[in-house]
Structure formats: structure tokens, C-alpha cells
N, C-alpha and C positions, 0 to 999 in steps of 0.2 A: 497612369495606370493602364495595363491593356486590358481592354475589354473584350477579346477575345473567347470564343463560348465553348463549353466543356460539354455541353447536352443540357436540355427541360430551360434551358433560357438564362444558366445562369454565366456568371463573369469565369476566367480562370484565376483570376487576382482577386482572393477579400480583403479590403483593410489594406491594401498596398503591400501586403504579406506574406496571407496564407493562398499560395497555390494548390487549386486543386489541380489533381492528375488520373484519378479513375473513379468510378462509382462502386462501390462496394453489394450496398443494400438499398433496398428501400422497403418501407413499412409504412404502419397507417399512419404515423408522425412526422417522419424524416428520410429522408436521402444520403445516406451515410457514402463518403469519400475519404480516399485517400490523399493526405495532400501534405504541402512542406513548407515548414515555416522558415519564410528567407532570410529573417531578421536573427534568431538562435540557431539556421541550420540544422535543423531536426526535423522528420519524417513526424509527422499528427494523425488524426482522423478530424473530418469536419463532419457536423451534422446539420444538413438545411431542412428547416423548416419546409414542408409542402407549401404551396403558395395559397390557396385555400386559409391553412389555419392563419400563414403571416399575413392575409389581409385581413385579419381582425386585430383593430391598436390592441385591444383588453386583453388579449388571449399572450401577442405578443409579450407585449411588457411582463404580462405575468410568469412569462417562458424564461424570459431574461434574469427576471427576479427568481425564481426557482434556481437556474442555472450558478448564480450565485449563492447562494443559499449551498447549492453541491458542492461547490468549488472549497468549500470550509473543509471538507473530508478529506484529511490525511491518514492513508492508512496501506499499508502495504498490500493489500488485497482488495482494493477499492481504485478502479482506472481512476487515475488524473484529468481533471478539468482545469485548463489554462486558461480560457478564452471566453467569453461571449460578445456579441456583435449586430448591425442591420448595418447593409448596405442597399439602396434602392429598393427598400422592400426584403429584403431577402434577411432572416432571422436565423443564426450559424451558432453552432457555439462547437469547441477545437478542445479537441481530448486528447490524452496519451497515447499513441500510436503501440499496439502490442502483437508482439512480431507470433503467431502461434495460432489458434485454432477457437472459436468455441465451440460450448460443449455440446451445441445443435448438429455442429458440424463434424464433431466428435463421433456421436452416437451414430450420425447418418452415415459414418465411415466404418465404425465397428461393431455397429449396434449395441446390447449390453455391455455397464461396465463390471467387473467383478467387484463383487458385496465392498471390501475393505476400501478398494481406491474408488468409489462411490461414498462412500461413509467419509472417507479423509479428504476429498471434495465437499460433499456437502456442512462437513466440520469448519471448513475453510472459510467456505460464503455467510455460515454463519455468525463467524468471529465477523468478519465486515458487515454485517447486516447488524450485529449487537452493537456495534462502535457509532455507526450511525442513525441508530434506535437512540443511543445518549445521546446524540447532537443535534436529536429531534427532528431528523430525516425520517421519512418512511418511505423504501424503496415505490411501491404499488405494481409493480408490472415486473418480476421476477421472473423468468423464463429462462431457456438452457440458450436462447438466444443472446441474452446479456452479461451470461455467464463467459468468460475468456482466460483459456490457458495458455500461457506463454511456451517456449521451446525450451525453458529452463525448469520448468515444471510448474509455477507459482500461478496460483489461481485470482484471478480479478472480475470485481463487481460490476457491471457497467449501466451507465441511463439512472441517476437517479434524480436528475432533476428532471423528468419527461413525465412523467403520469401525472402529477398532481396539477403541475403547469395545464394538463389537459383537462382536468376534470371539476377545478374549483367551483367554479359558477355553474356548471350543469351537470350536478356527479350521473347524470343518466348517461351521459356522452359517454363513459366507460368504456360500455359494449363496443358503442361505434365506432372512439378510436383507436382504444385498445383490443378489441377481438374478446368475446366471451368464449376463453378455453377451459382447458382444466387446469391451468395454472392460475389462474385468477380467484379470488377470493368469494364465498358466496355475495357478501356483506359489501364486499365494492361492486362485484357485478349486479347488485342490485337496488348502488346508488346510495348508500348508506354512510356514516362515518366510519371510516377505517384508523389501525393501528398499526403497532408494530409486530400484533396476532397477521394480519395480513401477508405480510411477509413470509411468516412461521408457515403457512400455506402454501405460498407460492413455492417456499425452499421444498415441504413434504414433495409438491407437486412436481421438480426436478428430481428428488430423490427416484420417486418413484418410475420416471420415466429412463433416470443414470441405470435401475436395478432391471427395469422392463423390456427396455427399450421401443416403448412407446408411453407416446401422452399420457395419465389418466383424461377419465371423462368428468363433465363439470361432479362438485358434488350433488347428491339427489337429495331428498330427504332422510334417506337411512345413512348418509356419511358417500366419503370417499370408495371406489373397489381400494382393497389389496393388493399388494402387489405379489403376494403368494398365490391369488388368486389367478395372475397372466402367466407367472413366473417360478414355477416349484420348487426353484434351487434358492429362492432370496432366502436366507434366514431369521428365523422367526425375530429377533430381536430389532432389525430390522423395517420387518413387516408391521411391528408394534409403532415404530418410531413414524413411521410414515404415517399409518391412520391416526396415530395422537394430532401428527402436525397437519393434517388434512382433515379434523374434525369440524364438520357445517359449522356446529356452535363453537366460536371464537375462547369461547370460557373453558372449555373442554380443549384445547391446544396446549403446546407448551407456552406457558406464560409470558418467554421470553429468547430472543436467539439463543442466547445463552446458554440455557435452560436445555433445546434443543442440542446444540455439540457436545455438553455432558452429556449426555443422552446417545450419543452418536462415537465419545470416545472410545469405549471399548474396541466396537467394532474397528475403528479408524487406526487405532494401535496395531491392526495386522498387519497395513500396507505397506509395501517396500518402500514409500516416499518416492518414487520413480515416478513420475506422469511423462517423462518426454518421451518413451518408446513409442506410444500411444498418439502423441503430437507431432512426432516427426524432427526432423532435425532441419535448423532454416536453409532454403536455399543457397547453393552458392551463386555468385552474380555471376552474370555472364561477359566472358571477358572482351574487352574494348578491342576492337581491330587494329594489327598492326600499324603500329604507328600514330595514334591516337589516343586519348587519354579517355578515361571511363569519365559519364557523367559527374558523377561524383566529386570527382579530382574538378574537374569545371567550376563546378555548383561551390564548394568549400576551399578549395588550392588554390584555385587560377589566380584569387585576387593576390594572394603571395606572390607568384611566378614575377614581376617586378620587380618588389624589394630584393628577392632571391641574385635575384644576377645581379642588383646592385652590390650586394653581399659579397658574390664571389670575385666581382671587379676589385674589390675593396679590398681582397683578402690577398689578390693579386701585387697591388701594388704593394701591400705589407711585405711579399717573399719579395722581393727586386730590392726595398729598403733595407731588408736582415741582409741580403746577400753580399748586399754593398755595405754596411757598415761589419759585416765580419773581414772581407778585405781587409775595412782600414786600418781598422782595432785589435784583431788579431795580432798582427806584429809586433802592435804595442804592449799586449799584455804579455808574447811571450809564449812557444809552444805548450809549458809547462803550466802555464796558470791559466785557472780557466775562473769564470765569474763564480761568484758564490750566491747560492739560491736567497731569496727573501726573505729576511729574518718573519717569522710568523707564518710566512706560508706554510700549507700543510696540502698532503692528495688523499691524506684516509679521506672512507667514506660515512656519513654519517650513524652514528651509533645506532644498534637495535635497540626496538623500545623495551625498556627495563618494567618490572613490576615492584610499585609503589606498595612496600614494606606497611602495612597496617597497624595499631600498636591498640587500638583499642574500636571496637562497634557498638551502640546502646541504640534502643528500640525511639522511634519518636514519635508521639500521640498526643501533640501539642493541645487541639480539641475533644481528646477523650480522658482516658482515666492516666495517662502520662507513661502507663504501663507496657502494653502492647507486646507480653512476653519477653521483658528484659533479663529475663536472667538465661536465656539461649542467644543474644545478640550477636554474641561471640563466633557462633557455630558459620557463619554468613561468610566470616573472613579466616576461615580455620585452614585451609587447603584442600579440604575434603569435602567432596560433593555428598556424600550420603550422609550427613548431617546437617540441617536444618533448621532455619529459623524463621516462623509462622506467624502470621499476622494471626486474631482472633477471628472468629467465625462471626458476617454478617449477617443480614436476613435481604439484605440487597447488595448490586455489586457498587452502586454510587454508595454506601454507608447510611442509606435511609435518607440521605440528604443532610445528618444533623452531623457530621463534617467533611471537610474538602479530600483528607484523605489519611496514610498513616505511612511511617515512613522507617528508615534506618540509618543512622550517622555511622564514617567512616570516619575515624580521626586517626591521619598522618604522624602526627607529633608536631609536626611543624610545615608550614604553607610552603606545598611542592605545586609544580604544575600536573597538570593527568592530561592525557590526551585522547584516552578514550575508556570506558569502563566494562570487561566481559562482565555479562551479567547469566545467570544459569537461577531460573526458578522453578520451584516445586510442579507447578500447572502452567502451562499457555494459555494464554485469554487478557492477560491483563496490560493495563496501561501503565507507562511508567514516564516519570520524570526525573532527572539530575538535579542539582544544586548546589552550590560550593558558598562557602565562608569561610574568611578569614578567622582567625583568633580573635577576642572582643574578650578580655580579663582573663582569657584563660579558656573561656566556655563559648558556644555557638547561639545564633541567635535564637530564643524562647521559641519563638512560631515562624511563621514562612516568611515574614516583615524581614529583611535585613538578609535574606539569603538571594544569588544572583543564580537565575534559570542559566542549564551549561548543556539542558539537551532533554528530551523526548521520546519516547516511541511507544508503538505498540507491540505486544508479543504475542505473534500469533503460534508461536515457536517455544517452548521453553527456553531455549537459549538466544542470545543478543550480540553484539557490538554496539554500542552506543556512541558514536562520536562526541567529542565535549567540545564546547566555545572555548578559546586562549583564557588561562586564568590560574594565578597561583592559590592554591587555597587550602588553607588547614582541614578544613572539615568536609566532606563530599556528602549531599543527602538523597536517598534513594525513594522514590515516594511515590506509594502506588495512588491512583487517582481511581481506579477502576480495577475491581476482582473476579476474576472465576468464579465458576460455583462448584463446589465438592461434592462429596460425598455426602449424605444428610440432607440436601440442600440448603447448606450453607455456604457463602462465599466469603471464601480464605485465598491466600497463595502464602507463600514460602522462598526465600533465598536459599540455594544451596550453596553457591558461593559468588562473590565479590570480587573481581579484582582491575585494582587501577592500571593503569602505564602511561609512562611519560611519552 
């Protein structure tokens, strides 16, 4: 391994892996780098431990254990954790590298954002801050620092295994790791149990600085300022939504992220969905000197360049062996006759995928009342989006916990393959899983027993592609795990339509 040093004393090689290559940031936690994993060939971020906190085992480990504990979060708006690690003392752990800006750096470059693409940001972090409220994550340290927009516009969570790692055994430590701003919560800055209200804080407290363009101050005892109060043009609905989410007392907030992006829809429905003017467009590389290959080509190519010329050596002697057996053969077959192609070969190219013909949909409420709006089933696979078929109204988006979830069977006619499922629902916010079955007498199986998972995601989008696992199967099942909240404060969502392809 080379031990070669990069600055503050640490190696250029972790794990015999991860190179680092520049230093990014540094904060009261970590030292953030850019660096490349040699083993997947892919650009990362690392983040080292200050040496202070990694010379405590307790602190450590429990940095580790947190980091793991993040690494569970899949969610499209939530960075990726790959990695955690110690080498010689040094505590790492290796994110998804995200080619773009955050939203610190954002503001610092435009100052305010306009009302709508503030609200469809902040709509954004809170689908990922709701997703990992149910996975029993609590962000703790929210800031436009952690916030990251990529150059494709898509907004990402970042750091959520770093506050609580820091503050387990001495929540007073808050202040002095994390900085007592007005992004932080009163209730953690003052050493208390925190929840997933803490968050709902942290997010008002972005909010208000995306509409500002600056920080709030901590809250006092009469609440958060306004942000109408810095800012005359925020609109009032707005302004409402940020002092709810920035209210001292935790009971007085939105109840839940959730809770909050309903709250933030309307306004968020005005945005063009465009965030890259604002991010910039990425660099182009700069190109390698005559006659030299860019890094790049090194770092991923070079190890080819061997086999390569083995390759064309090989292709060479194949033209010398045709050229010589058409001499010989030729004659014998005859100016007029020429060989006849391969019985079976073919040069089409593979078929476009076709859309898998539906013959029938019914509602599945295996753990409820079996009902779940069955007589709109229909509507999900009709060809028309502007009719709908709606799950019943919760009073939570997990179902109160008293079941797993509630779903919709596609039945084929008979066990086709699908290769992937459009999915288009009523509300964005929800979680969704695939399923397939085969036929079993005719019918599918009663409950989730006996169906094979084909696929996952979340929607922070109304609309989806779903990739499906290889599998022929009669029956496809749709099944929400996790709801929106509507109108009423109820959580529902709704299919507007379905459709397979092979």
C-alpha cells in the first residue's frame, strides 16, 4: 500500500482502495475528500474522522455503527453510503460522489431562491427526510450544507449517520460539535431527546434561508423570525409554513416530514422542475496533450490495451486464413455459386418492448377488510390517466402499523414475462413494491406468502419505471408500503395507470 500523504497526516490509499485526491471541506466532524475507488472505478467522497474524535474507541465504534445503520437508506434523494472503515487510527466512511453544488453553495452564489423552486426543494428533502423518519433515522444536523444538487437537477440528503454518532453519550456535546445555529433544533441544542420534529426544524430552517437568503437566528422564546419579516416578496403561505416548521415547541410543528411537503405542495406545483440553470452545467475535462491519453483512459482502459492488440493480432491472422481459403475454394465452388448463409441465422435487431395486454385488476387487502375500493380496480389498467383507482384514507402513512400494506393485482391471463412496470400515481410520496405469481388453481396467492419480490422504489415523482427481476408470471402485484398524506389529512394515494412490458 503506498503510504504516501495527502495533508493533516493522512495516507493517499484506504483499505488498499479508496484514493484520496483533494480535500473538499472540513467541519467540526470531518474532513471531507474527493477520492476513487480502484476496485469499481468510480469517483466517491470520503469523510475522515478529525483525529481528536477517532482517538476515542466509544465514539468511534459508535461512528461506525451509525454509519451503518445510514447505509440502510435507499432512496433517490438521499446520497449513498458504500463504505465505512479504520485504518491506523483514521475513521472514513465513502459516499456517492455527486457531480453539482450544494445548496450553501447555491445561495452563496445567487443569494435568494424564487418562492416555487425553494418550496420544490424543500418538498424534495422532505420526501427523503420522511422515508428515513420510517427507517427510524433521524437526520439531527440538517443544514443547506448537507443539502446537494446535482447538474441534472435531482436534489440529495447528505450526513445522516454524523450527529447522533456525535452526541449519544453526552447530548451537551451538540453545541460543540455541531455549532449552535439556527438550523438546529431548540430541544437538541439544549441536550434533550430529539425526533423526527427535529428535522421538521432543521428543514423550516433551510427553507427560510432558500426564501432569505440568509440563516434564521436560533429560536428565542417567542418562536422563530419570519421570513416575511427579512424578505417582503416570500409569500404568505410560505411564510406560514416556515414558522409552523420552526416552532420552539416540537408539538406545535408539523407532525411529520410528510405532513410538511403537503404543506409545501401547492406552492411547489409552480416550479418549472428546472434546478440546473442555477447549478450549472459540469465541466468539460480538459483535454490530454497531444499524444497522450487522458487520465482517465489510464486509470479504467490501459488495463485492456494488452488484450486489445492481442485482439487485433488475432483478427489479423483470421483476414490471411479467409484470403487464402477463398483462393482455394473459390474455384471449386464455381464463379456462379456462392455459399449459402446459416440456416437460423438472423441480423434483425432485437424486438421493441411490447405492452403486456391486461385482462383483468382487483384491489388487495389481504390484512384488511379484503375490499380496498374493488369496484374501480379496473380504472389502474384502462389506458387513461385521468381515471383512478384509490386506496382508502389512513390516519397514518405506515397504516397505523395494524397492516404491512395494501396493494393491486394485474392479471395477464396467463404467465408472461414483464421486464419492467410504467407506474403513474395519483400523489408522489409513496413507497412501492412489485410482486409476481404464478397461477396456483386459477387464483394468486391469499397474502404476501407465496408471491416472489421483482422490484422496489420510491416515488418521489408521480411517475416511475420500475425495473422487474427475470420471471414469468401470471399475476403482477402492486403494493404500496408507505402513503402520502392528502387532502383532509388523510393518507391515500391512487393508480392512474399500470402498464407492463416485456
Amino acid at each position: 500500500m503506498s503510504m504516501s500523504q495527502v495533508g493533516s497526516g493522512l495516507p493517499r490509499l484506504l483499505a488498499e482502495r479508496y484514493e484520496l485526491s483533494e480535500r473538499l471541506a472540513s467541519g467540526g466532524m470531518t474532513s471531507v475528500w474527493r477520492g476513487h475507488d480502484r476496485v469499481l472505478g468510480r469517483d466517491v467522497a470520503i469523510k475522515v474522522l478529525h483525529p481528536e474524535l477517532a482517538a476515542d474507541p466509544t465514539f468511534r465504534g459508535r461512528f461506525s455503527e451509525e454509519a451503518v445503520n445510514a447505509a440502510r437508506l435507499t432512496h433517490p434523494n438521499i446520497v449513498a453510503l458504500y463504505d465505512t472503515g479504520e485504518q491506523n487510527g483514521i475513521a472514513y466512511i465513502v459516499i456517492e460522489w455527486v457531480e453539482g453544488a450544494s445548496l450553501a453553495e447555491l445561495l452563496a452564489r445567487h443569494g435568494p431562491l424564487p418562492p416555487a423552486k425553494a418550496a420544490r426543494l424543500a418538498s424534495e428533502v422532505a420526501l427523503a427526510l420522511d422515508y428515513a423518519h420510517g427507517a427510524g433515522v433521524v437526520h439531527r444536523n440538517l443544514k443547506p450544507a448537507n443539502i446537494l444538487i446535482s447538474h441534472d437537477g435531482t436534489v440529495k440528503v447528505s450526513d445522516f449517520s454524523i450527529a447522533k454518532a456525535a452526541t449519544d453519550d453526552d447530548p451537551a456535546r451538540t453545541g460543540e460539535i455541531l455549532g449552535v445555529t439556527g438550523h438546529l433544533a431548540p430541544e437538541q441544542a439544549e441536550g434533550d431527546d430529539v425526533d423526527g420534529r427535529a428535522d421538521v426544524y432543521g428543514l423550516g430552517a433551510c427553507l427560510f434561508e432558500m426564501l432569505t437568503g440568509r440563516p434564521p437566528r436560533p429560536a428565542g422564546p417567542g418562536g422563530a423570525m419570519a421570513p416575511r419579516s427579512v424578505r417582503a416578496g416570500v409569500p404568505r403561505q410560505l411564510d406560514a409554513v416556515v414558522t409552523r416548521a420552526m416552532a420552539r415547541d416540537p408539538d406545535h410543528r408539523f407532525p411529520t416530514a410528510q405532513a410538511m411537503a403537503s404543506a409545501l405542495a401547492r406552492s411547489a406545483a409552480a416550479d418549472d422542475g428546472d434546478t440546473r440553470a442555477i447549478v450549472g452545467q459540469p465541466p468539460e475535462p480538459p483535454a490530454p496533450p497531444a499524444g497522450q491519453p487522458d487520465e482517465s483512459f489510464i486509470r479504467h482502459e490501459g488495463r485492456w490495451l494488452g488484450w486489445t492488440l492481442v485482439l487485433v493480432g488475432l483478427a489479423a491472422v483470421l483476414v490471411v486464413v479467409g484470403l487464402t481459403l477463398t483462393k482455394t475454394v473459390g474455384p471449386i465452388l464455381g464463379s456462379g455459386d456462392k455459399p449459402k448463409a446459416k440456416q437460423g441465422a438472423s441480423t434483425s435487431t432485437p424486438p421493441a418492448a411490447e405492452q403486456l395486454k391486461v385482462v383483468a385488476a382487483q384491489a388487495f387487502d389481504p390484512q384488511g377488510d379484503k375490499q380496498e375500493n374493488n369496484g374501480d380496480a379496473g380504472l389502474a389498467a384502462d389506458g387513461d390517466q385521468r381515471t383512478v383507482w384509490t386506496t382508502e384514507g389512513y390516519n397514518s402513512a405506515d397504516f397505523g402499523r395494524l397492516k404491512q400494506g395494501v396493494g393491486l393485482v394485474l392479471d395477464l391471463g396467463a404467465s408472461k414475462p414483464a421486464r419492467k412496470l410504467a407506474l403513474t400515481l395519483q400523489a408522489a410520496g409513496a413507497d412501492v413494491s412489485v410482486y409476481g405469481a404464478a397461477a396456483d388453481g386459477g387464483s394468486y396467492p391469499p397474502g404476501l406468502d407465496g408471491w416472489r419480490k421483482l422490484g422496489s422504489t420510491g416515488m418521489p415523482d408521480q411517475s416511475a419505471s420500475i425495473a422487474l427481476e427475470r420471471g414469468s408470471f401470471r399475476y403482477y402485484l402492486i403494493w404500496f408500503t408507505r402513503l402520502p398524506q392528502g387532502e383532509g389529512g388523510k393518507f391515500r394515494d391512487g393508480i392512474a395507470e399500470a402498464t407492463l412490458q416485456s
